[in-house]
C-alpha positions as CSV (number, residue, x, y, z in Angstrom):
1,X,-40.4,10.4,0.9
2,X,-38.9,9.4,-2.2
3,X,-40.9,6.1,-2.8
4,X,-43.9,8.7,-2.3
5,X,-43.1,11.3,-4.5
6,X,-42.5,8.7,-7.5
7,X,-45.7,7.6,-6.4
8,X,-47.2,11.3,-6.7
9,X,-45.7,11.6,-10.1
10,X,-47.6,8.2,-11.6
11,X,-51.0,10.0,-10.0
12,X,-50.4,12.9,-11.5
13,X,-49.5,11.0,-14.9
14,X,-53.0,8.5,-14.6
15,X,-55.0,11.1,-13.1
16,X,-54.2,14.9,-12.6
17,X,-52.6,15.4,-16.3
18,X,-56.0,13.7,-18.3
19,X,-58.1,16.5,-16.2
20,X,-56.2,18.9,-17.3
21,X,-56.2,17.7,-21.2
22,X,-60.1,17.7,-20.5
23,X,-60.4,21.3,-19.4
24,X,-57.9,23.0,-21.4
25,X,-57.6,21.4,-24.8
26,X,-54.0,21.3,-24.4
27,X,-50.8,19.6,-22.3
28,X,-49.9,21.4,-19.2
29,X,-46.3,23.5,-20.6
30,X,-45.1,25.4,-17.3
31,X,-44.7,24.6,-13.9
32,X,-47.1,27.0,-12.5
33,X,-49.7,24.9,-14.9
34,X,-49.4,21.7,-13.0
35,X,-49.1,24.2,-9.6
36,X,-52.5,25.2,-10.1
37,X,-54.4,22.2,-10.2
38,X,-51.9,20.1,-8.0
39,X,-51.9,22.7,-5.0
40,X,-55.3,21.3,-4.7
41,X,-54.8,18.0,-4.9
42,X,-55.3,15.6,-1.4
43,X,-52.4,13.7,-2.9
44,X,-49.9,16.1,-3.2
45,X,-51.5,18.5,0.3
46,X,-50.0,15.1,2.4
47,X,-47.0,14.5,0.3
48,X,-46.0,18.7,0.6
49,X,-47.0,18.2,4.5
50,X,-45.2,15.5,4.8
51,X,-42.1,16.7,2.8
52,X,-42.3,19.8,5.2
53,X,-42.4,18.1,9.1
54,X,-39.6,16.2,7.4
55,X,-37.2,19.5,6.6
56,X,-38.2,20.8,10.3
57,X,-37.4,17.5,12.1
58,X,-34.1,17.3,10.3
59,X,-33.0,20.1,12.1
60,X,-35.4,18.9,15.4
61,X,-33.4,16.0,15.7
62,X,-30.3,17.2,15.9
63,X,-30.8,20.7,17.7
64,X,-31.2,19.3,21.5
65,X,-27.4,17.6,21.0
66,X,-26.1,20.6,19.3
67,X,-27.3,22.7,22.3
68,X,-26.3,20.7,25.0
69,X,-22.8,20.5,23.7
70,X,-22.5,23.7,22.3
71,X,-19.7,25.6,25.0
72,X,-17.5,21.8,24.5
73,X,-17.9,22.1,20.5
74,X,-17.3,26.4,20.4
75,X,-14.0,25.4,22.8
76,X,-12.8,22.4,20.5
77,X,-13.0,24.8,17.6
78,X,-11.0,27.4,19.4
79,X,-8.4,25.2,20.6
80,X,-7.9,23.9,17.0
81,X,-7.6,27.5,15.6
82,X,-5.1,28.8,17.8
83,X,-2.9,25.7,17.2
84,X,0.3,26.4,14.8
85,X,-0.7,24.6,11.6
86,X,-1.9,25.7,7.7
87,X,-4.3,28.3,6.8
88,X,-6.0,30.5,8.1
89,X,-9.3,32.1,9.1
90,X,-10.3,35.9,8.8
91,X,-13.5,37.3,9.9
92,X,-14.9,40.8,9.8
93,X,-17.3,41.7,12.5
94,X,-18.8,44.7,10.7
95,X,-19.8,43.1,7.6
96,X,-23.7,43.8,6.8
97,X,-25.8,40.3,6.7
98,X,-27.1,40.3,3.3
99,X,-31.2,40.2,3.4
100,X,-30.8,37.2,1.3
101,X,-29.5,35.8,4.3
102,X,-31.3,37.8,7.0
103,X,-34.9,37.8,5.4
104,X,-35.7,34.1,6.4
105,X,-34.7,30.8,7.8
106,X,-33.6,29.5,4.8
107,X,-34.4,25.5,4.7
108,X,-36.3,26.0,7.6
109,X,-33.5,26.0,9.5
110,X,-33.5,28.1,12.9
111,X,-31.2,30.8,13.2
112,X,-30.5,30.4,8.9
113,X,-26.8,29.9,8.6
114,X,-25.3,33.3,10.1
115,X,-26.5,34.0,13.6
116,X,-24.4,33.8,16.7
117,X,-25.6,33.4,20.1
118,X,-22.0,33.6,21.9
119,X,-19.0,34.8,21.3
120,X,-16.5,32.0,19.5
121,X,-19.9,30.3,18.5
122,X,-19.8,27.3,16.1
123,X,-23.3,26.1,17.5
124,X,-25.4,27.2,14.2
125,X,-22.5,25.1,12.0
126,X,-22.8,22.1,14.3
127,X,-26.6,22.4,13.4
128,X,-26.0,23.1,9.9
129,X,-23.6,20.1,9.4
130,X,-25.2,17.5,11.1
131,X,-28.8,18.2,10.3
132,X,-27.8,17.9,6.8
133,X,-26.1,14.2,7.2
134,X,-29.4,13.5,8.4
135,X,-31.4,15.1,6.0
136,X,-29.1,13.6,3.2
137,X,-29.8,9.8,5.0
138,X,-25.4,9.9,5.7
139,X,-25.1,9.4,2.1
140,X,-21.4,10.5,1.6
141,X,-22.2,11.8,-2.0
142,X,-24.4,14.2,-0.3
143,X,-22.8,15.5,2.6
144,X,-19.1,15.1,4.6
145,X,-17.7,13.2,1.0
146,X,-18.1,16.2,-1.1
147,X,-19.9,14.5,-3.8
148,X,-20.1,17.6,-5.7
149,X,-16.9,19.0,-5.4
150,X,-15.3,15.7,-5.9
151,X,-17.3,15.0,-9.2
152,X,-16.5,18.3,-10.6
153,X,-12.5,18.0,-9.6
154,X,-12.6,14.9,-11.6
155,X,-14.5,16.2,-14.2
156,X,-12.1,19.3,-15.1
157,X,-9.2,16.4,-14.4
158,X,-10.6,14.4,-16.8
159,X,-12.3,16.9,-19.3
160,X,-9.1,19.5,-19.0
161,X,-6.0,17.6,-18.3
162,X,-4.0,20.5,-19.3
163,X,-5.4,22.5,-16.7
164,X,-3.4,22.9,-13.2
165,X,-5.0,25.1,-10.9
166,X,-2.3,26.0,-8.1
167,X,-5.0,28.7,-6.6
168,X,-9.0,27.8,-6.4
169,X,-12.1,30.2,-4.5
170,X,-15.3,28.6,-3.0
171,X,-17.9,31.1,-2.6
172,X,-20.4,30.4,-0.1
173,X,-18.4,27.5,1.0
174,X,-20.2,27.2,4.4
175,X,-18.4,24.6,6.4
176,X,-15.7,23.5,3.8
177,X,-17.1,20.2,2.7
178,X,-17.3,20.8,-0.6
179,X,-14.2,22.8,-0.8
180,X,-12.1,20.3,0.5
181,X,-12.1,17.2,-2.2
182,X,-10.4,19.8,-4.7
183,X,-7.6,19.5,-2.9
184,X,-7.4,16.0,-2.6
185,X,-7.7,15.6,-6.4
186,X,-4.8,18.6,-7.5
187,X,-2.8,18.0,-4.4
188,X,-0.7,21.6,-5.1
189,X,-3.8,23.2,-5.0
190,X,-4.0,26.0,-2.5
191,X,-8.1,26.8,-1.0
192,X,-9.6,29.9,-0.6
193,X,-13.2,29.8,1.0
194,X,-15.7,32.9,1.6
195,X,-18.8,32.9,3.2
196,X,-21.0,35.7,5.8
197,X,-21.3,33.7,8.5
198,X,-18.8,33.6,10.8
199,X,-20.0,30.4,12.7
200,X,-20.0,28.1,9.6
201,X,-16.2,29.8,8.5
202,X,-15.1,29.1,12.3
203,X,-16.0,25.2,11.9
204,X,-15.0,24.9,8.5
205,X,-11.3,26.1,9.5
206,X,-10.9,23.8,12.5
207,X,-11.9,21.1,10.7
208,X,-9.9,22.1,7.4
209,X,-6.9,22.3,10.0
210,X,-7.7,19.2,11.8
211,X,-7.3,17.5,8.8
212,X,-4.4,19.1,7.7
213,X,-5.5,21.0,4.8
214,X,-4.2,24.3,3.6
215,X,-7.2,26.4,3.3
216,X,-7.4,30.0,4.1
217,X,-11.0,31.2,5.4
218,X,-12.6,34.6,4.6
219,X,-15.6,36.4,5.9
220,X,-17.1,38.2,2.9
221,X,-19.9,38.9,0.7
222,X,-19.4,37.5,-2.5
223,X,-21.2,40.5,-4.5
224,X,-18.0,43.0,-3.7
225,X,-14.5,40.2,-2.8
226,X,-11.5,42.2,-1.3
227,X,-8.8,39.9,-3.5
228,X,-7.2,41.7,-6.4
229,X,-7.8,41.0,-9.8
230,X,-6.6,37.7,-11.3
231,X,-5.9,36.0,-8.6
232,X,-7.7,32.8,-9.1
233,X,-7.4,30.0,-11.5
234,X,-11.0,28.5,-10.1
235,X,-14.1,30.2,-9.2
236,X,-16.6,27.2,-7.7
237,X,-19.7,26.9,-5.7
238,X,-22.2,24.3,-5.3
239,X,-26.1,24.7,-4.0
240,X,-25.1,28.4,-3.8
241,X,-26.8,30.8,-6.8
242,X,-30.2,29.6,-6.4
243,X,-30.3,31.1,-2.8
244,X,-29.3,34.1,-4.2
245,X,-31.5,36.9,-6.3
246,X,-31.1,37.5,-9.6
247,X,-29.7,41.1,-9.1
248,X,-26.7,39.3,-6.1
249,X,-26.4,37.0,-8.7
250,X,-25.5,39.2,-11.0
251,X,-23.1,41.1,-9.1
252,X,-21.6,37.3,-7.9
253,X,-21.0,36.5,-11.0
254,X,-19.0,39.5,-12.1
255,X,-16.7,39.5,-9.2
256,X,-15.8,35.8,-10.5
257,X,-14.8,37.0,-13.6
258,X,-13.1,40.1,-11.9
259,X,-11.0,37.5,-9.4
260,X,-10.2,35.2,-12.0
261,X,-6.9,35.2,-14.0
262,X,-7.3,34.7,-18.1
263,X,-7.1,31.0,-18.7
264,X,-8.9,30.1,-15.4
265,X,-12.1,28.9,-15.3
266,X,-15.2,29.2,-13.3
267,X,-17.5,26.2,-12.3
268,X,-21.4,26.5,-10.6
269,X,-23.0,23.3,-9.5
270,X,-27.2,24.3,-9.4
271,X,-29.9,22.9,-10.1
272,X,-31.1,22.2,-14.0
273,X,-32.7,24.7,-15.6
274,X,-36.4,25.0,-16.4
275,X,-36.0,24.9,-20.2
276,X,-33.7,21.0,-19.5
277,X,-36.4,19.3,-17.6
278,X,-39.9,18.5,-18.0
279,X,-42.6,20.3,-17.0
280,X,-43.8,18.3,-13.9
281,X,-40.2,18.2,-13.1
282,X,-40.1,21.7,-12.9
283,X,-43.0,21.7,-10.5
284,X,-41.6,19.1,-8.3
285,X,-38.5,20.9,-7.9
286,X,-40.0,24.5,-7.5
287,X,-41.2,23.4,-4.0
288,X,-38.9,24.8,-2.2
289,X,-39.4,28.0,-3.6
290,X,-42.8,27.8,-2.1
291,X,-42.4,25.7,1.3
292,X,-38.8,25.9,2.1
293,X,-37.9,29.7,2.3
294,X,-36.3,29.4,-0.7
295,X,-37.5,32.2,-2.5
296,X,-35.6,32.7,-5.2
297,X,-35.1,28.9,-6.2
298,X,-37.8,29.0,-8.7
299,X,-36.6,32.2,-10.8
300,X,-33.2,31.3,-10.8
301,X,-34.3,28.1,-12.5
302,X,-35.2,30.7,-15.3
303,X,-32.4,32.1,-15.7
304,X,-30.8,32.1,-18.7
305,X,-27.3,31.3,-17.6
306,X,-25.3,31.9,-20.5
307,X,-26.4,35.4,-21.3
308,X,-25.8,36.1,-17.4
309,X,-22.5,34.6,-18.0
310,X,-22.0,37.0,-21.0
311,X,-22.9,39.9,-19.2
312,X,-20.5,39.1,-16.7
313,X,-17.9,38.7,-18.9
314,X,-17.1,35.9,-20.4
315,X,-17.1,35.1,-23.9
316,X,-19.9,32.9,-25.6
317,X,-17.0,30.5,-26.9
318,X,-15.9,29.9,-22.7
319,X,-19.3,29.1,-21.6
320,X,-20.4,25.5,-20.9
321,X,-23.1,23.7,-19.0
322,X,-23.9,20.1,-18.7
323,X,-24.8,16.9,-16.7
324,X,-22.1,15.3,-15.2
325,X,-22.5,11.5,-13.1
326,X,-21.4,11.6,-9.4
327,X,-18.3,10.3,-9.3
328,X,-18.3,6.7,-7.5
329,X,-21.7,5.9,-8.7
330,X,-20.4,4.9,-12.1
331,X,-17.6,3.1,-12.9
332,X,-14.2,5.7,-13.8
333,X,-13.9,4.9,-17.1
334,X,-17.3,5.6,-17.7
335,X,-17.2,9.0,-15.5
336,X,-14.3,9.6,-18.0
337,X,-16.3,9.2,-21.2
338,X,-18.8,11.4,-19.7
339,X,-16.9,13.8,-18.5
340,X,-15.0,14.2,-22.2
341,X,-17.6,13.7,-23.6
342,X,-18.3,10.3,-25.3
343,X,-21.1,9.3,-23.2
344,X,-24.3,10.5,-21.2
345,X,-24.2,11.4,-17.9
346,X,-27.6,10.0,-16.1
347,X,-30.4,11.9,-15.4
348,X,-30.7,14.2,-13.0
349,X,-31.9,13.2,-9.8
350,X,-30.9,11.6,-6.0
351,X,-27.4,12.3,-6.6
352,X,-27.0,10.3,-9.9
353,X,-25.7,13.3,-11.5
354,X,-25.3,17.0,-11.1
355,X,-26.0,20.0,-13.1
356,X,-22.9,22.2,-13.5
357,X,-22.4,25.6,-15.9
358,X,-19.2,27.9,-16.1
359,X,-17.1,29.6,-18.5
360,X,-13.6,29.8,-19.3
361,X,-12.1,33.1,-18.5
């Protein structure tokens, strides 16, 4: 899929684009140009069908296991939780499924991330986990190693060294593995995660606990937390926001100023904005937004973060956003000159980088 979308991009480039010139007079400038006349292109009709039976047999290859071992996985989780070790896991049976959530199967994914078919059940995380090693090809960056969470520890280490955070919050931390590399990289770190979906919170604290990580699981919705205020000295998520709308997102991102102490800092890793990439790269990456029940990925992209960020809050002076490389795929020292600074991170694109924004509380 990826040698064929580079080769989509050169037909656009030698073909699509000079048609366009023709007609119009002009370069295409927005997305939703290069939608219009590539939506009916035969090039782009197989790659998008293509790109599609791909996201469905991701989970199609993994379901049939997940099923036939679901009671043995939902015991092993239960067994782990009821062992005497750290952290802890709190769920809230009467919480309302947000229709963000509810609305669809978002990635295409049966049951989306919430749904329980048994009591104890872990069988929609299972799903969740292991479809997206596969749909990642096992890269660690991607999936179980925490790629983001990892870069953006050693960014703030590297970036911030004055900064200690003893208490951190991952909102719509799903099943913990991009919570967890925090804590390998400030050691005195103590996790918080929150998510709706009790499945995904029930794996994430067996495995958290398995591993012997102190992490305390919550089930909530991340418009309206239950912690007090200050209580945080980081506020993270990653691939989170732009499955949100803009009006949860909203609401999101004034309970992370709420929760956060002065000093602490909040850190988003999402996709680049519209206004940082080019125009067919906007198109490219707005497919989700029309083929993978990602609605709202598209007008997040349009967001202008740091006047969300302002009306959450923070102050123009705390607010930053910027590529930084994933950490392993350079060399340290040069993930160090990035991250204060001193060099470019790559571009964005199959894990070479990510896209991060925040603010200083």
């Amino acid at each position: 899929m990826v040698d064929l979308a580079q080769q989509m991009r050169r037909h656009y480039h030698a073909s699509v684009e000079p048609q366009f010139r023709q007609q119009h007079g002009r370069a295409p400038q927005h997305a939703t140009d290069i939608r219009q006349v590539m939506r009916e292109d035969g090039f782009f009709k197989a790659w998008s069908a293509l790109r599609y039976a791909a996201q469905q047999q991701t989970w199609w290859s993994v379901q049939p296991q997940v099923e036939r071992n679901t009671a043995a996985i939902t015991a092993e989780a239960a067994a782990v939780a009821r062992r005497r070790g750290r952290g802890s896991l709190q769920l809230n049976a009467t919480l309302p499924m947000p229709r963000d959530v509810t609305a669809m199967d978002i990635h295409l994914m049966p049951g989306c991330f919430h749904t329980e078919y048994s009591p104890g059940d872990v069988s929609t995380a299972a799903m969740y986990w292991h479809g997206t090693a596969v749909f990642s090809a096992g890269l660690k960056m991607r999936h179980n190693g925490g790629g983001v969470a990892r870069s953006i520890a050693q960014f703030l280490r590297y970036s911030r060294p004055e900064f200690k955070p003893r208490h951190m919050l991952d909102i719509g931390c799903s099943a913990g593995n991009q919570l967890l590399p925090y804590l390998d990289v400030y050691p005195k770190l103590v996790g918080h995660g929150v998510d709706v979906s009790a499945p995904l919170l029930r794996y994430a604290h067996a495995r958290a606990r398995s591993l012997g990580y102190t992490v305390h699981y919550s089930q909530q919705d991340a418009r309206e937390l239950d912690y007090p205020d200050g209580s945080f000295d980081l506020v993270v998520s990653s691939f989170f926001l732009h499955e949100q709308s803009p009006t949860t997102n909203r609401k999101v991102l004034r309970e992370a100023y709420r929760v956060l102490r002065p000093g602490g800092i909040m850190v988003h890793m999402e996709l680049p904005p519209a206004d940082a990439v080019d125009p067919y790269y906007n198109f490219y990456l707005d497919w989700d937004a029309y083929y993978n029940n990602e609605p709202h990925y598209a007008s997040f992209r349009k967001f202008d973060l740091a006047t969300e960020c302002a009306k959450a809050g923070f102050s123009a002076e705390g607010y930053f956003a910027r590529r930084i490389p994933n950490w392993g795929t350079v060399r340290e020292s040069e993930f160090a000159e990035s991250a204060r600074g001193e060099r470019p991170a790559p571009e964005h694109g199959n894990g070479a980088s990510w896209y991060i924004f925040g603010a200083v509380r």
